[in-house]
C-alpha positions in Angstrom: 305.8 121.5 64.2 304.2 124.7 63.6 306.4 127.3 64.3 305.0 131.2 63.6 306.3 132.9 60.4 309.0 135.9 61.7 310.5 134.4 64.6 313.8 133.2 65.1 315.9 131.4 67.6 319.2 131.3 69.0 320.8 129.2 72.0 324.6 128.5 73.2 326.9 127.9 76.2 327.8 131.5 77.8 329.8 129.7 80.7 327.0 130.6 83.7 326.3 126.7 84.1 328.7 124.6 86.0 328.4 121.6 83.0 328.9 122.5 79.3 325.3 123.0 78.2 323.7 125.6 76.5 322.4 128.2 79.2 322.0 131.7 76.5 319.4 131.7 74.6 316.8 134.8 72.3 313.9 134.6 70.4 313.8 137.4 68.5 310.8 139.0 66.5 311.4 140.8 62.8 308.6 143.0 63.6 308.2 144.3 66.7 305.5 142.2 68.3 302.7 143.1 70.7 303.4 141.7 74.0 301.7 140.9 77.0 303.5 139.1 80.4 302.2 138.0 83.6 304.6 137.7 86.6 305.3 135.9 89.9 303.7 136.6 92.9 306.0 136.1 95.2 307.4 139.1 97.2 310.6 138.6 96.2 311.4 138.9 92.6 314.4 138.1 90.3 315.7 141.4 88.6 314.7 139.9 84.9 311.1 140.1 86.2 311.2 143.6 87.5 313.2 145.2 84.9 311.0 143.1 82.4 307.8 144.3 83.5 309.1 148.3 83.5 310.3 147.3 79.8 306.4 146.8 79.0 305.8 149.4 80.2 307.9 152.2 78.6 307.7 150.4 75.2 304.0 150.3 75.6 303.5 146.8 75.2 306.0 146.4 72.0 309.1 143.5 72.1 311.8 142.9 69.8 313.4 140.3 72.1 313.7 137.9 74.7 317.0 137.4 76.3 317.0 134.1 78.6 319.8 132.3 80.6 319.2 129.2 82.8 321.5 128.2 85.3 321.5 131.3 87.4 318.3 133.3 88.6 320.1 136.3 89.1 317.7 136.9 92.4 318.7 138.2 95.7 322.7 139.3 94.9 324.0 142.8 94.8 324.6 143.4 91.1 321.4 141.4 89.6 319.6 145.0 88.9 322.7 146.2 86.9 323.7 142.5 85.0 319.8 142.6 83.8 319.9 146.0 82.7 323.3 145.7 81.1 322.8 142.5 79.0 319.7 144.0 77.7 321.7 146.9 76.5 324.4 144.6 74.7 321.7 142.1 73.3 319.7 145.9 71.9 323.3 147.2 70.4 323.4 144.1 68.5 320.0 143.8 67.4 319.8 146.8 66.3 316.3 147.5 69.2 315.4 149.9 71.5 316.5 148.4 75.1 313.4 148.5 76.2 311.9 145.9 73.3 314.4 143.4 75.3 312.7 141.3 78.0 314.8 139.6 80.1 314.1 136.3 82.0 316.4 134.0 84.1 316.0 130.7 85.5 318.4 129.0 88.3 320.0 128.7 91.4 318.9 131.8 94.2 321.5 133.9 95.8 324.8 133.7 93.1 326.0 136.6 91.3 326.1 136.3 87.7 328.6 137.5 85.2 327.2 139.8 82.8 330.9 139.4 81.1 330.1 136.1 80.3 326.8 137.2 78.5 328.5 140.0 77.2 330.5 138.1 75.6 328.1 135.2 74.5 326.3 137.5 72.5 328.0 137.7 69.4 327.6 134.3 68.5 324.3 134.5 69.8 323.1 136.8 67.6 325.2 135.1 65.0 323.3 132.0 65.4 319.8 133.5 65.1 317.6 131.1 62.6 314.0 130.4 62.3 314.5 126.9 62.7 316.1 126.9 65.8 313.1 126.8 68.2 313.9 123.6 70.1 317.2 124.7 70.7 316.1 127.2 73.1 313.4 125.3 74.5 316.5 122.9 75.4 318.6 125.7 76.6 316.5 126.9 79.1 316.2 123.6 80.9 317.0 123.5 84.4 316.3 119.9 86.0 313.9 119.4 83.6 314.2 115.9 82.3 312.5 116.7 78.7 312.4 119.9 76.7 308.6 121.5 76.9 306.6 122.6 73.6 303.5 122.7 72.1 301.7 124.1 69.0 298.7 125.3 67.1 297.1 126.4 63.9 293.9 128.0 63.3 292.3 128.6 60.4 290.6 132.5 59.9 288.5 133.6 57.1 291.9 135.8 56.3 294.4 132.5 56.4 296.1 130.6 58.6 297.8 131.9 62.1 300.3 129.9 63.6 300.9 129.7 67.9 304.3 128.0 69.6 304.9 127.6 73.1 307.9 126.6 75.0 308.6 126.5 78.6 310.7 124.9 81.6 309.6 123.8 84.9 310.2 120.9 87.2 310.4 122.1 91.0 309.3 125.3 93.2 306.6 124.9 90.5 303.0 126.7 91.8 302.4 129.6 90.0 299.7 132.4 90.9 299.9 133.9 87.8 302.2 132.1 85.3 305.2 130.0 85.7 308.4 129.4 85.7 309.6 130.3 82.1 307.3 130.2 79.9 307.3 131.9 75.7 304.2 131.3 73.4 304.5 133.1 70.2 302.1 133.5 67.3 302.4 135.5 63.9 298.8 136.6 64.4 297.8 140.5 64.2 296.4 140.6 67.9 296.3 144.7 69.2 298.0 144.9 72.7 294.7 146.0 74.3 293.5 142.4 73.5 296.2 140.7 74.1 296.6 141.3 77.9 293.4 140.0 79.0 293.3 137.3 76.6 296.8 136.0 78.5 295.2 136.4 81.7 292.6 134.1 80.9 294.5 131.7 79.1 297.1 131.4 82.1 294.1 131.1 84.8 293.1 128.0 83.2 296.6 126.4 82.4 299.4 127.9 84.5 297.6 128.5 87.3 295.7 125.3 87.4 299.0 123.0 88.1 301.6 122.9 90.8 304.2 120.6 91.5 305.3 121.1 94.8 303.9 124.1 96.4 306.4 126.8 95.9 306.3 129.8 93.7 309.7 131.0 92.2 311.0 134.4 92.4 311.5 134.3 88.5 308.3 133.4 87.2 307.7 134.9 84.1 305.3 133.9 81.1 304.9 136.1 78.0 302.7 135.8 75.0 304.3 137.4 71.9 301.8 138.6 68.4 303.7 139.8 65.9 301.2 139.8 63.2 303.9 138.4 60.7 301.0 136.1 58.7 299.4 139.1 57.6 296.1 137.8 59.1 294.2 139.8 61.7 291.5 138.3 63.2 287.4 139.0 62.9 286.1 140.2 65.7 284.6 137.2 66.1 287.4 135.2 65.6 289.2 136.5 68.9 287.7 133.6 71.1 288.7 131.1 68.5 292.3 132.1 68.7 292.3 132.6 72.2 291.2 128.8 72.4 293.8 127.5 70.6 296.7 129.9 72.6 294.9 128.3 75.7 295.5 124.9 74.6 298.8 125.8 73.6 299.4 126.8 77.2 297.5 123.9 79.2 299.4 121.5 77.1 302.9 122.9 78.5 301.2 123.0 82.1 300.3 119.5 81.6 304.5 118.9 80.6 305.5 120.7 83.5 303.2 118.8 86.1 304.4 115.2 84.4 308.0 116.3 84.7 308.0 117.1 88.3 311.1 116.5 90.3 311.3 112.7 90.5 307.5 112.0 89.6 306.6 108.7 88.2 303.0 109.9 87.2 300.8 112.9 86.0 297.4 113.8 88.4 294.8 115.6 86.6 292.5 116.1 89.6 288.6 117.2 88.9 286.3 119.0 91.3 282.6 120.1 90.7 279.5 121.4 92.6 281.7 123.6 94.5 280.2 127.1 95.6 281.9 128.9 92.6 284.8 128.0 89.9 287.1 130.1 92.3 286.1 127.8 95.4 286.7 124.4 93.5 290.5 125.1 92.3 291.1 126.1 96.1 289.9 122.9 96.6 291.4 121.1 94.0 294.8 122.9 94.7 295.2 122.1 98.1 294.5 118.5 96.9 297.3 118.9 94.7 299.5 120.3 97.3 298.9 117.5 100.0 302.1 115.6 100.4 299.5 112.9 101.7 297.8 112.5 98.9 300.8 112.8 96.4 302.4 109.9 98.2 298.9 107.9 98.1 299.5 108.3 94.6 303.4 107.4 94.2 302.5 104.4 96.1 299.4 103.5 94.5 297.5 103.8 97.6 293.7 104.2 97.1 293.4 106.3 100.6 290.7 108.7 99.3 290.4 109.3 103.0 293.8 111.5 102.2 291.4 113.4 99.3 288.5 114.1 101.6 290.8 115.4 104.4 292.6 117.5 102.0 289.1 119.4 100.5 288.2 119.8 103.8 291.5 121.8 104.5 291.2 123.9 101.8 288.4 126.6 103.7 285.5 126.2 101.6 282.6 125.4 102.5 280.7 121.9 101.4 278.9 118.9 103.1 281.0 116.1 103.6 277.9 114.0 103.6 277.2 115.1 100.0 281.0 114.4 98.4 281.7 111.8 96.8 285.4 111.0 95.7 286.7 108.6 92.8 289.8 107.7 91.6 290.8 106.4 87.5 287.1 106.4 87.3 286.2 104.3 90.3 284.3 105.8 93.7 286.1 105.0 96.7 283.5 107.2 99.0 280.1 107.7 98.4 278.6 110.5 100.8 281.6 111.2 102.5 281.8 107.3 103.9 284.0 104.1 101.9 282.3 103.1 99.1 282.4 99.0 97.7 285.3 98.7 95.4 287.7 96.2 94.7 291.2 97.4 96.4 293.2 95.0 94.3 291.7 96.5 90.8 292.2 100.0 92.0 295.6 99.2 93.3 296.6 98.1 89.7 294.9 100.6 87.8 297.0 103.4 90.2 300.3 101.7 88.6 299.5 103.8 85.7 301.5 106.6 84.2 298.4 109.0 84.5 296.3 109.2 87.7 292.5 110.6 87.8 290.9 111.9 90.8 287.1 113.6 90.8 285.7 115.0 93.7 281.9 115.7 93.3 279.9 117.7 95.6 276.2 117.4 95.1 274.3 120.1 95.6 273.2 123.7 93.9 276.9 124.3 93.1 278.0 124.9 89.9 281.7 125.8 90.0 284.1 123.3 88.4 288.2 122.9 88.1 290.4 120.6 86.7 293.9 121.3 88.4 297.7 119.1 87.3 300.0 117.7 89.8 301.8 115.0 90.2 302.7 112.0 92.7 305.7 112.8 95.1 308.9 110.6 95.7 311.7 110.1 96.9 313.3 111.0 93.9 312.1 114.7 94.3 314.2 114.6 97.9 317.0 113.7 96.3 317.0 116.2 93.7 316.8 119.7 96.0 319.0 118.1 98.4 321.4 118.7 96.4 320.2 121.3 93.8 323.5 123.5 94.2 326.1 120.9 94.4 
């Protein structure tokens, strides 16, 4: 584990989930870090993710801390503007910040009032409890139906020294973000100026966050920040830049890959490949609504090799390509060959399908040149079972 020098982590059980389980959590920066979030989509929005993003603002891209509960969303109830205003203001009088270096971000059930008393009064011991070392701890605390706890990490080596990047996030259902998702924190103690920073997360969640979906649905909370805090000392050469932005995007697509395999109730991870579509922006449409067919999903979860399901699903995604020109394979074997069934053996397929990972390429020949690789995974009943029954 390489966790980034000047960080450090707090979690414990404020009372806002129904079980005994920590549901508080902050990281917390000694310096005051460069910050750069990207935010849901959706038209309606949690209160952590508007007041967050008008903390950015007025603190011109500067953050002290993040303040994060799990088990409520604290989206669409009467008081959620006020509770996310006033924990940031408790969690600032105790750590000694401006309010508006506090980001908040909440994760949960839609629709319940939550107590900021119970934050309130959580605090305390939060703040108590900060350590360096503590990292998994919130990455545990911010868990929802996750089955697993979601990191990743990086090193990279500058002509200045070392920089260190940690991620963490949470995600198991309403999982397709447009922008981010979810929760998601990825820190690093390199000196990267706010006017980089933005962009560079933009980029790095277009090909990891927003290449993966679960089941179609964007939350109202999603929120994904990227903290620099320059801690190590070492700022990048300008030529440097794309070498740490590399190794913060693999941080990133490694947690969307650990998000897509711990879908509600999946049983296997899709990584799903498209190429010679008109541009890069026309093959993830493609490869998303792939991702998002219950048909195929349930091909998958049943080990069906019904790339009839894949070529339907392309063709609904409005782009245009020649059917008569695709070809579709599956684990590395082509099931259809110019849009018609291709020889394979059914029985081999069938077995290689059993796996834990699943690979599906969709190849349009051609003068296209755009290419995606997208994450889902298979759907089952076990996911039906789950949000049937989500608030009880």
């Amino acid at each position: 584990m390489n966790l980034p020098l000047g960080y450090a982590y707090a979690a414990t059980f404020a009372g806002i989930r129904q079980a005994e389980k920590d549901d508080l959590a902050l990281i917390v920066s000694g310096l005051a870090a460069n910050a750069a979030a990207v935010f849901t989509q959706n038209r309606v929005q949690a209160a952590p993710v508007r007041l967050s993003r008008r903390h950015l603002k007025l603190s011109k891209g500067l953050a002290g801390a993040i303040l994060v509960n799990a088990g409520n969303a604290n989206c669409a109830t009467r008081t959620g503007d006020a509770v996310a205003l006033a924990s940031c203001k408790a969690a600032a009088r105790l750590l000694k910040l401006p309010v508006v270096q506090v980001l908040p971000a909440s994760t949960g059930v839609i629709g319940v009032e939550l107590d900021s008393n119970k934050i309130a009064a959580a605090l305390p011991r939060l703040v108590e409890g900060l350590h360096p070392d503590r990292f998994d701890d919130v990455a545990q605390a911010i868990m929802t139906t996750d089955l697993v706890p979601k990191t990743a990490f990086a090193r990279a080596k500058l002509r200045r020294g070392t920089i260190q990047i940690a991620g963490m996030t949470k995600g198991s259902g309403m999982i397709q973000p447009l922008m981010a998702t979810t929760l998601g924190f990825v820190m690093t103690d390199a000196n990267i100026p706010g006017a980089l920073l933005r962009p560079m997360l933009r980029r790095c969640a277009e090909r990891s966050y927003n290449r993966m979906s679960v089941d179609g649905d964007t939350s109202t909370n999603d929120t994904l920040v990227l903290l620099a805090n320059g801690a190590s000392g070492v700022r990048p050469d300008p030529k440097e830049f794309a070498a740490v932005e590399e190794k913060i995007a693999e941080v990133m697509e490694c947690l969307a890959r650990a998000i897509a395999r711990d879908g509600e109730g999946a049983r296997k991870l899709v990584t799903i490949e498209v190429s010679g579509a008109p541009s890069n922006q026309a093959a993830t449409r493609i490869a998303r609504t792939i991702a998002n067919s219950p048909l195929v999903k349930t091909a998958i979860a049943g080990s069906d090799p019904n790339w009839g399901r894949i070529l339907m699903a392309a063709g609904n995604a409005g782009v245009a390509f020649d059917p008569a020109k695709t070809d579709v394979a599956m684990q590395g074997i082509t099931v259809c060959r110019n849009g018609l069934a291709a020889p394979f053996s059914e029985e081999e397929l069938k077995q290689k399908l059993e796996a834990a990972e699943c690979g599906i390429r969709l190849t349009i020949r051609g003068k296209g040149t755009g290419r995606a690789r997208f994450w889902t995974c298979d759907l089952t009943e076990g996911y039906i079972r789950i949000n049937a029954s989500y608030r009880t």
